[in-house]
N, C-alpha and C positions, 0 to 999 in steps of 0.2 A: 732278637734272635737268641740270645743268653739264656740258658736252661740253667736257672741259679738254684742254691743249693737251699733248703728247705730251713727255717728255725727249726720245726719240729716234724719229722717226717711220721712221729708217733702219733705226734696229737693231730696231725692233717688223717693221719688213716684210722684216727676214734672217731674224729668228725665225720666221715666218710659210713663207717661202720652205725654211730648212733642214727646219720640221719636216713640211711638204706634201711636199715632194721626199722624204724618207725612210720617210714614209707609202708614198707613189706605186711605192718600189722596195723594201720587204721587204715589203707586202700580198700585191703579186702573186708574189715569191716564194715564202711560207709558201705561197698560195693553191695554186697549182700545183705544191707540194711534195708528199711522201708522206706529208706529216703535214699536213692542210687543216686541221684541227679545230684546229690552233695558230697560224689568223690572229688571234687575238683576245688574244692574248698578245706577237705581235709588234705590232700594234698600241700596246700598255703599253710596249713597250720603245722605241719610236718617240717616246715622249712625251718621253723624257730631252734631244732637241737643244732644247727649250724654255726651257732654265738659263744663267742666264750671261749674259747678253745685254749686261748694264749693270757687269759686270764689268771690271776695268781690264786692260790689255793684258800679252797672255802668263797670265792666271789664266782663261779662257774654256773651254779643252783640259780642264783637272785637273778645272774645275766641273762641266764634261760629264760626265766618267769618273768624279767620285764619285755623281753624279745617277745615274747608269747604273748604278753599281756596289747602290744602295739602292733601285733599282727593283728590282732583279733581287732582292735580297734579300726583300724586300715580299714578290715571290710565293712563293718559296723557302721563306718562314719560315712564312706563310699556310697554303701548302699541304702541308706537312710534317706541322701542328697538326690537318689535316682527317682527313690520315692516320693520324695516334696515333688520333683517334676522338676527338678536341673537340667539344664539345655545343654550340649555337647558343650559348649563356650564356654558355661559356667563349669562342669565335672573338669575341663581340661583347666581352668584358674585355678580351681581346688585343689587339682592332680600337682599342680606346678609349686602350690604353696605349700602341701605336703610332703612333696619332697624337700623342702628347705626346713620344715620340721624336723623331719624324720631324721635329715641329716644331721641336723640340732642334737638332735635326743640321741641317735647312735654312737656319736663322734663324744658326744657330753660326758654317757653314760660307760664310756670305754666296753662298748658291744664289744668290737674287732671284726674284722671278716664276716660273712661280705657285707656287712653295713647295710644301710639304708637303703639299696636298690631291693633287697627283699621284699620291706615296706610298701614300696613305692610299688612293685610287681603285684601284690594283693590287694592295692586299691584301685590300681588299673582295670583288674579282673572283676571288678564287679562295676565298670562303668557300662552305661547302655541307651537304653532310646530311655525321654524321661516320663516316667510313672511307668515304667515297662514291668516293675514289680507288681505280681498279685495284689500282696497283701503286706501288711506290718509282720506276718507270721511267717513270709518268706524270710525275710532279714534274719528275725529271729533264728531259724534254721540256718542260714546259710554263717552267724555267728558263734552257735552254739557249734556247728561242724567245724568247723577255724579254730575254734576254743578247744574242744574237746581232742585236737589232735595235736597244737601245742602242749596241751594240757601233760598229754602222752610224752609229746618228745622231752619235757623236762625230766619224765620221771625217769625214761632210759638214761639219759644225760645223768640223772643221778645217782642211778642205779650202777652206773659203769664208771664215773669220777675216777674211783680209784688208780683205775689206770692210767690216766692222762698225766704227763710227765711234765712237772713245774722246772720254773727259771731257774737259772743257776748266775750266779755274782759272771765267772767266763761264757756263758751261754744267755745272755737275756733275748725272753722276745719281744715282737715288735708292740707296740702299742698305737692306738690313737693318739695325733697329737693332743697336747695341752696345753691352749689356745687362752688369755685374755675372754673377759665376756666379750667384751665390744669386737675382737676382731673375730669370733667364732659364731656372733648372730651376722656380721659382715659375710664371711665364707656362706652360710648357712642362706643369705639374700641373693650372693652369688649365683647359689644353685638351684635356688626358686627361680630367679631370673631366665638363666639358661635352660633349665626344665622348659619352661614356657614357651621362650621363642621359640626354641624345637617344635614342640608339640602343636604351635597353634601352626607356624612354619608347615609342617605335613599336612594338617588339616586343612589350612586354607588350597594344599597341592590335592585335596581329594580324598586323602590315607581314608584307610577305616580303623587305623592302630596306632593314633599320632601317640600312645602315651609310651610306644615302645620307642620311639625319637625321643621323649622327654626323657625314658631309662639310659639308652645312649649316653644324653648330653651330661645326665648325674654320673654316670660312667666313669668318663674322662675327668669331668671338672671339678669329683671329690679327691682327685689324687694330691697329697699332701706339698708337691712340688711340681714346677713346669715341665720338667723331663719329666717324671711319674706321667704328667697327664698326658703330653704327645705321646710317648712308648706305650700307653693304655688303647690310647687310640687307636692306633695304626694296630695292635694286638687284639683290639676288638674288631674291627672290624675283618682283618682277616682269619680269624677265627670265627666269626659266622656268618662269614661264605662258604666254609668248611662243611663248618655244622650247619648248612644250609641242606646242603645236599645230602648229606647224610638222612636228617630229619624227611626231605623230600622222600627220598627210596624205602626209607621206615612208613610214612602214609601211606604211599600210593598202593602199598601193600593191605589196605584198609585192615588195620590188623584190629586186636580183638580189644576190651579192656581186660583182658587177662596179662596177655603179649605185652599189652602199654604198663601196667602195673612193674610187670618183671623189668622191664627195659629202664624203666625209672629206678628201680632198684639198683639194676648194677650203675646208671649213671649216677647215681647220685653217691656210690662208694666212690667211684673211677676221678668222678670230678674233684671231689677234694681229695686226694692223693695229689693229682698234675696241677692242679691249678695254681695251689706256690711252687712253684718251681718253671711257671710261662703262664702269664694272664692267656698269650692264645691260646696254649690247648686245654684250658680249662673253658675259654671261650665254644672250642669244635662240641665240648657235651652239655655246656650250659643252655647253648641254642636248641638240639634237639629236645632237652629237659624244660623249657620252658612252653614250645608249640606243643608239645605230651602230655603238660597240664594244661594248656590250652582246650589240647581236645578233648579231653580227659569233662573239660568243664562244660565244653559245648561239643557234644557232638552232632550235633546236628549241622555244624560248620560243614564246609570238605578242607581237609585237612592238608593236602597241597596248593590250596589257594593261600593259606596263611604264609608257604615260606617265603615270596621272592617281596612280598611287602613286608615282612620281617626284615630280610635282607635290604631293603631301600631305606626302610624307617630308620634303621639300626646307624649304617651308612651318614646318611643324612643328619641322626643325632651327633653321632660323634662329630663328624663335620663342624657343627655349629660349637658344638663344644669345646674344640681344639681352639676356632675362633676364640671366643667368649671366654675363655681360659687365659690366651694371650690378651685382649683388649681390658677383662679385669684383673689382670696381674697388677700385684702391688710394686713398690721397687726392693722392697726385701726379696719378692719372689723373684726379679729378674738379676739381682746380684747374686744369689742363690744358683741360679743357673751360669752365671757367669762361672762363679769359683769351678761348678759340678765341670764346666768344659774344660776349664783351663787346670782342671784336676788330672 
């Protein structure tokens, strides 16, 4: 419930500012391009000016351009496997082992915020029925869209650097841990593990969206300690319940891709401003902002059918996660919680 006070409430509203602005100028490019069916992928690729933020000075650029670089791969690698003709079983293995990559490489490479669910949300989005790709030239476009709107968001991000306000000796911010190899591929098996059961967990219950259970379960169980990850949980989930209903009254309104465009723009300022300062209410616009490029990607969906299995999937991952949290906790992490109580 703690509305805590921000590292940097500067650098949360550049973050806010780069990645709305880069929203705002490759949507309505893809959109009025000759390929429209690939706003939903420049979209993903837009999400990359989000890295970095708490980064120290002169490493901001590279952070973008590897975030960018592992976006793009996400769909690339995704949609390649749909092509061979991957059966839901196998895209949901991959989905699971991905995630423990990604959390690998985000956590390794001192991304920062929000980490490795980004990843994990652009591989998702291109899983499907298997061979449901045209062609090898689908791929190609839907990587060259991803590519080309990272590509974008690095150069705002470096275009506006300047502004972004560095650590100070009485001010430092927060970092990724820095982890031993052995115990950071361990965390990193963790969350492949929990990813999975989640995801296969929904599946075997019917979902048609188990990989947003498997984002759930990376959710909770990247949080760097045991209190971090139950408060993530219970913050995630009731924050999109929130943004359940919200996102619900925004479709049902069948609004336009104009409408959806704008509304992503201001969520995607709104979000990072609140979101340090309460994982919930960064959770009530992350949910609307994630069904928005959903629909964004397919619309041929209906767009109120995606929230309340959103809201169960979501539910459900965390669930397993909180689980899977406590049952592979180490004894550092539970002496760790001991102190944090008895603090």
């Amino acid at each position: 419930m703690v509305v805590a006070r921000q590292p940097s409430l500067r650098n949360a509203a550049l973050a806010g500012v780069q990645s709305a602005l880069t929203v705002a100028i490759a949507l309505p490019l893809a959109h009025l391009s000759p390929w429209p069916h690939l706003i939903g992928f420049a979209a993903l690729g837009a999400l990359a000016s989000l890295f970095g933020r708490f980064a120290p000075a002169g490493r901001r650029e590279r952070i973008v351009l590897h975030a960018a670089l592992v976006q793009t791969l996400a769909v690339l690698l995704m949609s390649a496997a749909v092509m061979a003709g991957a059966g839901p079983v196998l895209q949901l293995a991959l989905l699971a082992l991905a995630s423990g990559a990604f959390f690998f490489i985000a956590t390794r490479g001192q991304f920062g915020p929000p980490g490795s669910l980004i990843f994990i949300f652009a591989a998702s989005a291109c899983m499907g029925a298997p061979g449901s790709m045209e062609s090898w030239g689908v791929i190609a476009q839907r990587t060259a869209a991803t590519g080309a709107a990272a590509l974008l968001a690095w150069t705002v991000c470096a275009a506006t650097e300047r502004w972004r306000q560095q650590a100070s000796p009485d001010a430092p911010f927060p970092a990724d841990p820095v982890w031993p190899l052995p115990r950071h591929l361990l965390v990193a098996a963790r969350i492949a593990l929990g990813a999975g059961i989640a995801a296969f967990a929904v599946y075997a219950a019917g979902a048609a969206h188990p990989a947003w259970a498997a984002m759930g379960a990376v959710a909770v169980m990247q949080g760097t300690h045991l209190h971090i990850s139950m408060n993530r949980a219970l913050q995630r989930m009731a924050g999109t319940m929130v943004g359940a209903l919200i996102v619900w009254a925004i479709l049902a309104q069948s609004p336009s891709v104009w409408a959806v465009i704008g509304l992503l723009v201001v969520i995607q300022l709104v979000t990072e401003i609140v979101i340090g300062s309460n994982y919930a209410f960064g959770q009530i616009l992350v949910t609307p902002m994630a069904l928005l490029m959903t629909f964004l990607a397919a619309p041929h969906v209906h767009g109120t059918a995606m929230v309340p299995e959103r809201v169960a999937d979501t539910l459900a991952g965390a669930v397993i996660g909180m689980v899977l949290a406590v049952l592979c906790s180490t004894l550092e992490d539970r002496l760790h919680l001991a102190r944090h109580r008895s603090g």
